[in-house]
C-alpha positions in Angstrom: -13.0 -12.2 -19.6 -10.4 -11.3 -22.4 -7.1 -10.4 -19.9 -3.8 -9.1 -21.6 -1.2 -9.2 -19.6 2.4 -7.7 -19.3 4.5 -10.4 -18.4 7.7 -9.1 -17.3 9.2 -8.4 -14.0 9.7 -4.9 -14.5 7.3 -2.1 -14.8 5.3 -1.7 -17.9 6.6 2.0 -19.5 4.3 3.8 -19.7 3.5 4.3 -23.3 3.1 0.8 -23.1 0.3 0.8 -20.5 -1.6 3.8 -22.4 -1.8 2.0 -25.6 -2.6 -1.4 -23.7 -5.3 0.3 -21.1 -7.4 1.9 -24.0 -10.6 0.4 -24.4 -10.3 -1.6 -21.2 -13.3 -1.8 -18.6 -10.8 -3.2 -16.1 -6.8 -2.6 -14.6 -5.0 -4.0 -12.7 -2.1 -2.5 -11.2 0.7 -1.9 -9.0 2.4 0.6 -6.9 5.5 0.9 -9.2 2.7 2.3 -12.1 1.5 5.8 -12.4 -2.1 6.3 -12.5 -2.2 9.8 -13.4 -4.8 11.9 -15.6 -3.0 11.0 -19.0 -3.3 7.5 -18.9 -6.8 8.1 -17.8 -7.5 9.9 -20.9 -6.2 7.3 -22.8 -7.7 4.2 -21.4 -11.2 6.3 -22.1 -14.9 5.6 -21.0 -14.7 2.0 -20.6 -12.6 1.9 -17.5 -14.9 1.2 -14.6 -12.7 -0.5 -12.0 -8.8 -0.3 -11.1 -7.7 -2.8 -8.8 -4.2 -2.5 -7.0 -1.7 -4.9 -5.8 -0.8 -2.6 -2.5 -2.2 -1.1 0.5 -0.8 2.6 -0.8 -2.6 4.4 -3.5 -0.5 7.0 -3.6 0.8 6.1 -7.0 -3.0 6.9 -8.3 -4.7 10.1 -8.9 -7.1 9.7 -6.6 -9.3 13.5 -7.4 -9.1 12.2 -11.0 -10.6 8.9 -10.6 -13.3 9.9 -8.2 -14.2 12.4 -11.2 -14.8 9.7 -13.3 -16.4 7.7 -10.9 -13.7 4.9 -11.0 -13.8 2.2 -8.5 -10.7 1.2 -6.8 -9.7 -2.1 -4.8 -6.6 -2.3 -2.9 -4.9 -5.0 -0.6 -4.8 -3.8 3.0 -5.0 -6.2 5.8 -3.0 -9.2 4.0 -0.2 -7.4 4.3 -0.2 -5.9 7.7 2.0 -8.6 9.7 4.7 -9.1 6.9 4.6 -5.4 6.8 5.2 -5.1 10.7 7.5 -8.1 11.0 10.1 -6.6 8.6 9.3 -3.3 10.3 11.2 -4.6 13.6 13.5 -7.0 11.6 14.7 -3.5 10.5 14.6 -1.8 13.4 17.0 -4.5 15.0 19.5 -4.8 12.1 20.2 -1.1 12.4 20.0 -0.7 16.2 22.3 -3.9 16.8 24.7 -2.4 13.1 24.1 -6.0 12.0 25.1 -5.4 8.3 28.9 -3.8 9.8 29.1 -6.5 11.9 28.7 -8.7 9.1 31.2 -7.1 7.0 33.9 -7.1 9.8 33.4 -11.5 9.9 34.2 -11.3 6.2 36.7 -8.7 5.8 39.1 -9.4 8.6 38.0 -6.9 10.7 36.8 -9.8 13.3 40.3 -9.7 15.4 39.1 -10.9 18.8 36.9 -10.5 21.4 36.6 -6.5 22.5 34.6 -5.2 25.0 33.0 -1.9 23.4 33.3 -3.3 19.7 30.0 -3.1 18.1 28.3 -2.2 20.5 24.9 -0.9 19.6 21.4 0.2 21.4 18.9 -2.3 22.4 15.1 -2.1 23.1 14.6 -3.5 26.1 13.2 -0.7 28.5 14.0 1.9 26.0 10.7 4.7 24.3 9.3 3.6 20.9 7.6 6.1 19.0 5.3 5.3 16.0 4.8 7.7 13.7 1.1 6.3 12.2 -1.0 4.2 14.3 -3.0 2.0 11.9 -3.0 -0.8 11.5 0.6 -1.6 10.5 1.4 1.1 13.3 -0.7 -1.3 16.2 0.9 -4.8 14.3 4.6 -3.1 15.0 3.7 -2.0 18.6 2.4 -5.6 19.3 5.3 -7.5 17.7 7.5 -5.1 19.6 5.6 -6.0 22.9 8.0 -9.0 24.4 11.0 -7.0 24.1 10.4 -5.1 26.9 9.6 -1.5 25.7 9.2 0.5 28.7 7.3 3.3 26.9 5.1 3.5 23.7 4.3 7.3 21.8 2.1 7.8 19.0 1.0 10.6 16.9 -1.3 10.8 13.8 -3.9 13.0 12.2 -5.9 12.3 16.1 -6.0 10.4 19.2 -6.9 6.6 18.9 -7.5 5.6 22.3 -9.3 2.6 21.8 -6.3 1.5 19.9 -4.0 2.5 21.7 -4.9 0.8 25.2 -3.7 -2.7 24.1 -0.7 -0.9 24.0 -1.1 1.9 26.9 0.5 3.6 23.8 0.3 7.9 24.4 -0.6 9.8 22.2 2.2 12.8 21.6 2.7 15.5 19.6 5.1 15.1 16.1 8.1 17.1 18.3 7.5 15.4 21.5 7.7 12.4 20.0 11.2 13.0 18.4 12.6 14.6 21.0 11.6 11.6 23.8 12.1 8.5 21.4 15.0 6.3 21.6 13.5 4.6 18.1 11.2 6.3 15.9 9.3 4.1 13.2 7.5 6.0 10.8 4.5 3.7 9.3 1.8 6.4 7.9 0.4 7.0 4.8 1.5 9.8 2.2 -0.5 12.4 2.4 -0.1 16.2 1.9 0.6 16.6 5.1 2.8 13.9 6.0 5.0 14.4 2.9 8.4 15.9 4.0 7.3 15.1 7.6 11.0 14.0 8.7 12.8 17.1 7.9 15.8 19.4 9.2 13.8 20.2 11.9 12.6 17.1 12.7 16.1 15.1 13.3 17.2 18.4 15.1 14.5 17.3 17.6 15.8 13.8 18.1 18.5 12.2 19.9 22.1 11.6 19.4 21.7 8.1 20.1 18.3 7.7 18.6 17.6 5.1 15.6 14.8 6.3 12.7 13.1 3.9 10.8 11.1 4.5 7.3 8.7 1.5 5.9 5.9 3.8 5.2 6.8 5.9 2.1 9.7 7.5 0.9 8.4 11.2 0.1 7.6 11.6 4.1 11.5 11.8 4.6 13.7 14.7 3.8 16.6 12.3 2.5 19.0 15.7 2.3 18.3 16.5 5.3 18.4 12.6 7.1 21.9 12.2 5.2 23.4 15.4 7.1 21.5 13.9 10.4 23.1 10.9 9.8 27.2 11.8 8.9 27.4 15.0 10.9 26.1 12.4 14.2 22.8 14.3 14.9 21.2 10.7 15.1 22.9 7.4 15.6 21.4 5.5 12.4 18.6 5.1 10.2 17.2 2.2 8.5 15.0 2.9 5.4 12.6 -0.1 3.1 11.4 3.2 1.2 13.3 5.8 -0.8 12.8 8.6 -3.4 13.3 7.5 -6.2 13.0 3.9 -6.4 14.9 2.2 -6.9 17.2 4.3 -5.3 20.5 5.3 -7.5 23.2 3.2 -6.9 25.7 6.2 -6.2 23.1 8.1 -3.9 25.0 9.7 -0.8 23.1 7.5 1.7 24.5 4.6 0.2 27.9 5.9 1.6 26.9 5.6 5.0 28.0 3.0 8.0 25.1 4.0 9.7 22.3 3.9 7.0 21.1 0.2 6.2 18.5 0.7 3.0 16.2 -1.9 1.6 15.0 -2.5 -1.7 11.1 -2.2 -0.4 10.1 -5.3 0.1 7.8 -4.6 3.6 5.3 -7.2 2.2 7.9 -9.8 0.4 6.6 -13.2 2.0 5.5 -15.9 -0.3 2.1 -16.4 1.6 1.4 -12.4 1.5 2.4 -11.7 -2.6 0.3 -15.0 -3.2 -2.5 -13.1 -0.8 -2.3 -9.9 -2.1 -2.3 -11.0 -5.7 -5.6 -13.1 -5.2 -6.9 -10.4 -3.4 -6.4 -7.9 -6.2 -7.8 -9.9 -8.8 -11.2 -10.3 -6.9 -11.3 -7.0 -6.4 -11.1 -6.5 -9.6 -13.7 -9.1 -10.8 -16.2 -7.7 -8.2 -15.6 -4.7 -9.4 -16.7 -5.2 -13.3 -19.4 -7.8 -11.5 -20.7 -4.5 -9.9 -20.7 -6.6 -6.3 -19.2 -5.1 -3.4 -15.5 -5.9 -3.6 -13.8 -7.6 -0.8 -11.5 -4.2 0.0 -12.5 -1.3 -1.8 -10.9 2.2 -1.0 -13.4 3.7 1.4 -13.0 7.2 0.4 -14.0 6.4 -3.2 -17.2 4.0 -2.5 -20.0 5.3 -4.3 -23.8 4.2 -3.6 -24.7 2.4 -6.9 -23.1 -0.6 -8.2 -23.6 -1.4 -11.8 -22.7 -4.5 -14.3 -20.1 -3.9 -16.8 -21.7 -1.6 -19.6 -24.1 0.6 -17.6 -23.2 3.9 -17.2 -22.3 5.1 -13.6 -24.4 7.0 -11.5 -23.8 9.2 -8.3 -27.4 9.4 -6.8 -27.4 8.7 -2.9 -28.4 5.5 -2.3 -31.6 4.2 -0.2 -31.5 4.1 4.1 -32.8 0.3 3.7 -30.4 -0.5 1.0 -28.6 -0.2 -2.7 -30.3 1.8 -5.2 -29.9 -1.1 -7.5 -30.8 -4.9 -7.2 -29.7 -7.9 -9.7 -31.2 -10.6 -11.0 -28.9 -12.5 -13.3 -30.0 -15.2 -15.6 -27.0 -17.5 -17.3 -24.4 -15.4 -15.0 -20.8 -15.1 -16.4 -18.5 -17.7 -14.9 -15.9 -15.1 -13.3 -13.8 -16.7 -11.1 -10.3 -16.6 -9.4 -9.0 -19.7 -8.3 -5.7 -19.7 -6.4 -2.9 -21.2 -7.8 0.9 -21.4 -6.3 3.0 -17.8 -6.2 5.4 -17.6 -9.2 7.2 -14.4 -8.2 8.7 -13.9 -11.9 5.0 -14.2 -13.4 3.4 -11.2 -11.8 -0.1 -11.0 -10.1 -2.0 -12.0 -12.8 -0.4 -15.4 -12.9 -1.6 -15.8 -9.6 -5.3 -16.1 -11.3 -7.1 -18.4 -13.5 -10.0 -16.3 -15.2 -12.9 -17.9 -17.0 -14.1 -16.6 -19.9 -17.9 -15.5 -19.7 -20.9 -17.4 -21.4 -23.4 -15.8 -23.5 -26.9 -15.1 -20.8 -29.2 -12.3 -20.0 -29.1 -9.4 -16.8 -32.0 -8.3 -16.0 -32.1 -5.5 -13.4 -34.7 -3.7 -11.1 -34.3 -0.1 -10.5 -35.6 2.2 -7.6 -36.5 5.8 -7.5 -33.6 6.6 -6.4 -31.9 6.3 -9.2 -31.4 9.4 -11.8 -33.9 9.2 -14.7 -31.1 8.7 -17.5 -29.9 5.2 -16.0 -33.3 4.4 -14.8 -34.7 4.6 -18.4 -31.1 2.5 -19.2 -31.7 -0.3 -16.8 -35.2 -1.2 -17.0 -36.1 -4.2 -19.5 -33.2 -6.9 -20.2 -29.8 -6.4 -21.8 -28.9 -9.3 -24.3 -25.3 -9.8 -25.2 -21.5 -11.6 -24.2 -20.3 -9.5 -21.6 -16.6 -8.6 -22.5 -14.1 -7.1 -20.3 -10.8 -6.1 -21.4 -8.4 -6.1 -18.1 -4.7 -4.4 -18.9 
């Protein structure tokens, strides 16, 4: 497997990634790259799979990609509890005004002992609403479990009662769940209709003393319209791991705020999850040019057919009893990902040892199901090295 890799901390620009990505079969990506329909062009016929190093996908042009019947592997799961931990940790810095506290110690503020002096708003028997109850929705609820939350809201595209329960979480409308909540976390996906969710409207809704939380995305918030919640006192304080733009500009009005504690994303930043996620990604990857199911593929862009590398893709429903095509590999490439220790500055790709493929044979079978162009394609045996350029 013939990888090039960009080995730099920051994000490739993206002329950069067009000229690498042509020709490829395989990407690997992250959230901080664009996906779009122009790098598509230019990374051509070849690209089969796209594998990214996040749970979002919001970063890739998802209508595009299922056009070209592209597969796509992302990390969900591995990241759920680091997600959910620094969800709360969040959530408590900003409700207890931590970082100004901090800043008093070292500035002199710190005089004595003073019975109203930063005080802030705690959690014990106090309403939590979650804004997005998946999975990094439930892992919040739970952590937030032994502090005594009297009351648990939800709301999302539909009830999730069976989720809920472990919680006796209710599900609420989007305004009855501001308007009740003494903390509001929002941990849904972007989507069309949850981008700009938190709006004007929105914090009008909420309480005086309530605290809003952001660790989903940054395009769900109205940040115009959260900075005048935030200085004219409609809310008491807001903690944000997400922002539009990232990162966000260092003289940003936000940034001018007591009550506004903003972090630099980094929901998932544990040794153990990057290490995870990065392993994770490059097997989805590798399963992907394989044509073998790949251990978290985006379920919305699935197809029914799974081919090797250099086959051409096809649509056709698949069999009730099964796939429409079944492998029988002579000599099978050595394609493996081994883990190795987390070397933050290396990017995911360090994270991986790939073998390079031997010379062999694949034979295939083929069913009816099939269309008759890749039918005719796959029957007999297909000679050759099997070569995949991963960008």
């Amino acid at each position: 497997c013939e990888v090039e890799q960009w080995d730099s901390d920051e994000p490739i620009p993206s002329k950069d990634l067009e000229r690498g990505v042509a020709g490829a079969h395989g990407l690997l990506c992250l959230l901080s790259d664009r996906i779009d329909k122009k790098l598509l062009d230019a990374a051509g016929a070849n690209l089969k799979v796209i594998s990214t190093m996040s749970v979002g996908v919001d970063h890739l042009a998802l209508d595009e990609i299922k056009k070209r019947g592209i597969r796509v592997g992302y990390t969900p799961d591995v990241l759920t509890d680091a997600t959910a931990e620094l969800a709360v940790s969040l959530l408590l810095t900003t409700c207890r005004r931590l970082p100004e506290a901090i800043e008093e110690v070292k500035n002199g503020g710190w005089t004595s002992w003073k019975p109203l002096w930063m005080c802030g708003y705690g959690l014990t028997q106090s309403t939590v609403g979650i804004i997005g109850l998946g999975r990094i929705g439930q892992a919040i609820a739970r952590c937030l479990k032994p502090f005594g939350v009297q009351r648990l809201l939800y709301t999302g595209r539909q009830p999730r009662p069976q989720e809920a329960e472990e919680f006796q979480a209710e599900f609420v409308s989007t305004h009855q769940l501001a308007a009740e909540s003494d903390f509001i976390v929002v941990a849904c996906s972007l989507t069309p209709a949850t981008r700009g969710l938190c709006n004007k409207d929105f914090f009008q809704q909420m309480k005086k003393t309530a605290v809003f939380v952001n660790i989903s995305r940054g395009e769900v918030v109205d940040q115009d319209d959260l900075y005048q919640a935030l200085a004219s006192g409609q809310i008491a304080a807001a903690g944000l791991d997400v922002t539009t733009p990232e990162p966000l500009p260092t003289n940003h009005p936000l940034l001018t705020l007591k009550n506004c504690v903003i972090l630099p994303h980094i929901g998932s930043a544990t040794h153990r999850t990057r290490n995870t996620m990065s392993l994770l990604a490059a097997n989805n990857l590798l399963a992907g040019l394989r044509g073998e199911p790949m251990p978290s593929e985006c379920p919305f862009l699935i197809t029914s057919v799974l081919l090797r590398p250099g086959h051409q893709h096809c649509q056709s429903p698949a069999p009730a009893e099964g796939p429409g095509l079944q492998f029988f590999p002579t000599a099978e490439p050595d394609w493996r990902v081994e883990s190795s220790p987390w070397e933050a500055r290396k990017g995911a790709a360090e994270s991986a040892r790939f073998s390079r493929p031997t010379r062999g044979k694949t034979a295939v079978r083929t069913t009816h199901h099939l269309c008759p162009q890749l039918r005719d394609k796959a029957q007999g045996k297909h000679e050759g090295r099997m070569t995949n350029n991963c960008y």
